[in-house]
N, C-alpha and C positions, 0 to 999 in steps of 0.2 A: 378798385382804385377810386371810388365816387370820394375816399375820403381824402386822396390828393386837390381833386376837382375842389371840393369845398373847402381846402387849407390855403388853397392858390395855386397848387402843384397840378405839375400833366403830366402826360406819360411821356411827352417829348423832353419835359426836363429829366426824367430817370433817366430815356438813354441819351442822352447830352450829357449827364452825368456819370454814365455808365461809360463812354467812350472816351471822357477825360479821364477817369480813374485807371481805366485800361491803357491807353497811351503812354502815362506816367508811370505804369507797372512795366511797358513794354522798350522805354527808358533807361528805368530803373531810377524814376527821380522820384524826390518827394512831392507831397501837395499841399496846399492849403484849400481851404475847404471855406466859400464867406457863408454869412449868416442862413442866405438863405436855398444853399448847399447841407447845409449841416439840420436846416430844420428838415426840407425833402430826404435828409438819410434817418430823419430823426421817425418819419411820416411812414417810412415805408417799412421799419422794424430793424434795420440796420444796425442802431446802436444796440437794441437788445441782444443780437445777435455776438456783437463786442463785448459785452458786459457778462451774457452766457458764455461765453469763452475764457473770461477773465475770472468769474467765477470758479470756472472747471480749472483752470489753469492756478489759482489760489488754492483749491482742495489737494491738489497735487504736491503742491510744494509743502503743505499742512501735514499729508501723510507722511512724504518724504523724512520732514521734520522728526514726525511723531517717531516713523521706524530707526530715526536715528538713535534716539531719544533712549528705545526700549532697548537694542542693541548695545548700546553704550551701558545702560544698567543692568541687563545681564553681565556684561564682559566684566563690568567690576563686581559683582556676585560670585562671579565664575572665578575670579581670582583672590577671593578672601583668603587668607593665613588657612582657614578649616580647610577649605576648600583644595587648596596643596596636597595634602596630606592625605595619601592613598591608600596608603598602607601602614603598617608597624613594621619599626626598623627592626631587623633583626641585631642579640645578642654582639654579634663579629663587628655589623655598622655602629652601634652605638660605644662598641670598645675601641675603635678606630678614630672617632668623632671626638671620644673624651679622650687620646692621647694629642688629639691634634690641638686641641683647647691647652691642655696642660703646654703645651711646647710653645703655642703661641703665646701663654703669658706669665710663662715663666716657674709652671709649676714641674712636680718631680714627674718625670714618668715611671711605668713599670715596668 
């Protein structure tokens, strides 16, 4: 911590500042943080800490994203017109099929 010493910071501002942030946790209220609250968090690796978090917390939702992305492009892959089509109709369905066309538009049946 010699590098608190030499920024201006002491160990009794950590926990002076460790005990407001706790209070307010144990609250449940918000804080404000002044300047040179924010440099002693800035001093002791605090915001790295935030940033490593924010970081991991952006790669997640980037994945999130991505697996949407690929699923969604399979699904409509998956359901191209070829893609339907499993089998060959048999002789019966497709004589079924073409009187049902004829009736719906007005052609003769047999």
């Amino acid at each position: 911590m010699a590098v608190l010493r030499d920024q201006g910071g002491s160990m009794d501002d950590v926990i002076a500042l460790d005990r407001r942030i706790s209070n307010q946790i144990d609250k449940g209220r918000g804080i404000r943080f002044s300047q040179e609250e924010l440099d002693l968090l800035i001093l002791i690796g605090a915001i790295d800490v935030v940033k490593a978090a924010a970081t991991e917390a952006m790669k997640k939702r980037a994945e999130a994203r991505h697996q949407e992305r690929e699923a969604r492009m399979a699904e409509r892959e998956g359901f191209s017109p070829r893609a339907r089509i499993s089998r060959q109709a048999t002789e019966a369905e497709i004589e079924a099929a073409s009187r049902r066309a004829r009736r719906a538009f007005g052609g003769r049946d047999k």
